[in-house]
C-alpha positions as CSV (number, residue, x, y, z in Angstrom):
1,X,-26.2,17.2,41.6
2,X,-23.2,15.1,43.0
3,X,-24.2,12.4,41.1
4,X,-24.7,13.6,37.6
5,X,-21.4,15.1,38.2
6,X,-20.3,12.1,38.8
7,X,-21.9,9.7,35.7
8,X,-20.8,12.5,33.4
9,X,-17.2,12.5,34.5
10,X,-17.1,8.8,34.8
11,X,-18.5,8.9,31.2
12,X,-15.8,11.4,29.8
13,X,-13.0,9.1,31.6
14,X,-14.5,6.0,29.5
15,X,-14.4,8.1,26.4
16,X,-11.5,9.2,27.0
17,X,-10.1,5.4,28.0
18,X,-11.8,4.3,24.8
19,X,-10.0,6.3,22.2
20,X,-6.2,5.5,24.1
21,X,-7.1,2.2,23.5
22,X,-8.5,2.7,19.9
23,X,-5.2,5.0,18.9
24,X,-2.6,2.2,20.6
25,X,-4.4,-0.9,19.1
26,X,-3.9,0.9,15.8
27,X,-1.4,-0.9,13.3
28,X,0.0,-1.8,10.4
29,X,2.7,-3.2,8.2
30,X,4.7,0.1,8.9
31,X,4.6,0.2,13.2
32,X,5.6,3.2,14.9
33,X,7.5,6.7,13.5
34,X,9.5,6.2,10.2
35,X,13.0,5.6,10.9
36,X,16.0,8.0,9.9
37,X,18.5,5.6,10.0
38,X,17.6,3.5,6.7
39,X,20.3,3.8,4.4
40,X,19.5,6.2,1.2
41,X,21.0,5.2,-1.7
42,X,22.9,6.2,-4.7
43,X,20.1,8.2,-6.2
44,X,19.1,6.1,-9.5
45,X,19.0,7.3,-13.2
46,X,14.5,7.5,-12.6
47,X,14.8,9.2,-8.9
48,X,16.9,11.8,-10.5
49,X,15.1,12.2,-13.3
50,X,11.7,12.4,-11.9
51,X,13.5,15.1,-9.6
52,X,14.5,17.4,-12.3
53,X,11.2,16.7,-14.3
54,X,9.3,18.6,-11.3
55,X,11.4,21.3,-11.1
56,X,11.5,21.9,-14.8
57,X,7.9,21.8,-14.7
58,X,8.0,24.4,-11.3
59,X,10.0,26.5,-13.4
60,X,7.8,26.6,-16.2
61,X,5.0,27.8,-14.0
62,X,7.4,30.2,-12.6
63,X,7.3,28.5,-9.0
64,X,11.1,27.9,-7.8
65,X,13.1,25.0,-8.0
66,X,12.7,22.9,-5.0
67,X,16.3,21.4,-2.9
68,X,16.9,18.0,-2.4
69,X,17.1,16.7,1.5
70,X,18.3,13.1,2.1
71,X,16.0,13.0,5.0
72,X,13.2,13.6,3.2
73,X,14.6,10.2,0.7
74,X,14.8,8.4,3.7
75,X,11.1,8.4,4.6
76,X,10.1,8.7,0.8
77,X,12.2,4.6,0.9
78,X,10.4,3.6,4.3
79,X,7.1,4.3,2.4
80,X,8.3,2.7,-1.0
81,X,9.3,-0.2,0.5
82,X,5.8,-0.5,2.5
83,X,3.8,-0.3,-0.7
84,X,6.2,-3.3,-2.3
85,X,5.4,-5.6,0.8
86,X,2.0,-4.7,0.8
87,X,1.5,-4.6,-3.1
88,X,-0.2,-1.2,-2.8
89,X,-0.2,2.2,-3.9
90,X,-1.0,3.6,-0.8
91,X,-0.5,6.6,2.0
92,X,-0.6,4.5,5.0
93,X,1.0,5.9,7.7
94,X,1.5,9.6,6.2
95,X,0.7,11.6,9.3
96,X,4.0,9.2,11.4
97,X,5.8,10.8,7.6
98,X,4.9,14.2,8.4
99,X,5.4,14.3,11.6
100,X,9.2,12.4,11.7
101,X,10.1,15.6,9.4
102,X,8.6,18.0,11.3
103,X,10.8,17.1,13.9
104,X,13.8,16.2,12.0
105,X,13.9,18.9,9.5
106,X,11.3,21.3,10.5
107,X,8.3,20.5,8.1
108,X,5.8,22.9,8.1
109,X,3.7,21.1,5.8
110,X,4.0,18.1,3.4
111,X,2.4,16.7,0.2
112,X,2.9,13.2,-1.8
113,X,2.5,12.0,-4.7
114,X,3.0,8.1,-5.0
115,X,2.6,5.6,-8.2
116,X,3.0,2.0,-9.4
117,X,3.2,0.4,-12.7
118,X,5.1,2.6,-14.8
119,X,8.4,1.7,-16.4
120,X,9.6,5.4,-16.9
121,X,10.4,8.7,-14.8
122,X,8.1,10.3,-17.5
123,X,5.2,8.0,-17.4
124,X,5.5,8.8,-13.3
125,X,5.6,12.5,-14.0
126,X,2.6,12.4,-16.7
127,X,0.4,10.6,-14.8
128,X,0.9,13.0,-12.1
129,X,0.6,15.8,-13.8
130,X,-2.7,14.9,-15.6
131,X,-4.1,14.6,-11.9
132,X,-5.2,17.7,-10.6
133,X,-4.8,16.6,-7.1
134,X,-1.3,15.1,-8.1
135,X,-0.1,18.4,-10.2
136,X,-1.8,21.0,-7.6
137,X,1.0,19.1,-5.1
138,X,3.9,19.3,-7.7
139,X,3.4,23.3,-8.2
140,X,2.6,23.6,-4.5
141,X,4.4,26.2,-2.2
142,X,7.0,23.5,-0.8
143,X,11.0,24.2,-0.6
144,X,12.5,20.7,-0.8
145,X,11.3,17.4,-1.5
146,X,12.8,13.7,-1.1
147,X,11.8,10.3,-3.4
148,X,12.4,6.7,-3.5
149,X,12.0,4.8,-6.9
150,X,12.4,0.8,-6.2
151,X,11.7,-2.5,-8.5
152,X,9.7,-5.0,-6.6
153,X,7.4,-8.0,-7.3
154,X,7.2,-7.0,-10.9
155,X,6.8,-3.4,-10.4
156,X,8.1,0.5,-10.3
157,X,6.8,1.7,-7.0
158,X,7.9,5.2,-6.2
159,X,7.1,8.2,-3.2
160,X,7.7,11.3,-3.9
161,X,7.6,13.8,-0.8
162,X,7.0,17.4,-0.9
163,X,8.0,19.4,2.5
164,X,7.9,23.5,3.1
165,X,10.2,24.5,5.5
């Protein structure tokens, strides 16, 4: 009995072993938690406009009108830039997003909605909105949201983050 004990806890320990080294050999262009001390900007003519295209829209469907945190900007321009260096419309790295708000600003949960290629704040917003994945996170139960609209290598790339307090 001793020894079955003992091959199944050495097992579990190697398991165990195995997936610390899986989750700490785990990277990417963006390394470690999101950092709050990037710089947000000025918010530009698109950011702003995007911003009050959703919560027209939200008020159209009789949601509310969600409140702008900087915080949330500041990891919506971490992931922006991200997607310019890796050329990519992407969500790499959204659970280290999530979880830098939790802590910062108490997120309960979060939603994005990201795009590339579009010249306009209305193009952005259409194209969302004729996703259903994409719309069902605009009219979702969230209180404030953050974005980040920035020109690079030819193209619009913007992130767009949803939090519910």
């Amino acid at each position: 009995m001793i020894g079955v004990l003992d091959v199944y806890s050495i097992r579990i320990w190697l398991c165990c072993l195995l997936q610390l080294i899986l989750f700490l050999s785990c990277s990417s262009e963006e390394v470690g938690s999101p950092d709050f001390d990037i710089q947000v900007p000025e918010y530009s003519s698109i950011e702003l406009e995007i911003l009050d295209l959703v919560n027209q829209h939200r008020k159209s469907q009789a949601k509310k009108g969600l409140k702008l945190l900087d915080e949330i900007s500041a990891q919506a321009s971490s992931h922006t830039v991200h997607m310019i260096k890796t050329t990519e419309v992407c969500h790499h790295n959204f659970g280290s997003r999530y979880m830098a708000l939790a802590g910062k600003v108490g997120a309960k949960a979060m939603g994005e909605n990201v795009g590339g290629g579009y010249r306009t704040s209305e193009a952005f917003f259409r194209a969302w909105l004729n996703s259903p994945g994409h719309s069902e996170i605009i009219e979702g139960e969230h209180t404030h949201f953050g974005i980040s609209a920035k020109e690079g290598k030819g193209e619009v790339y913007v992130t767009l983050i949803f939090i519910r307090k």
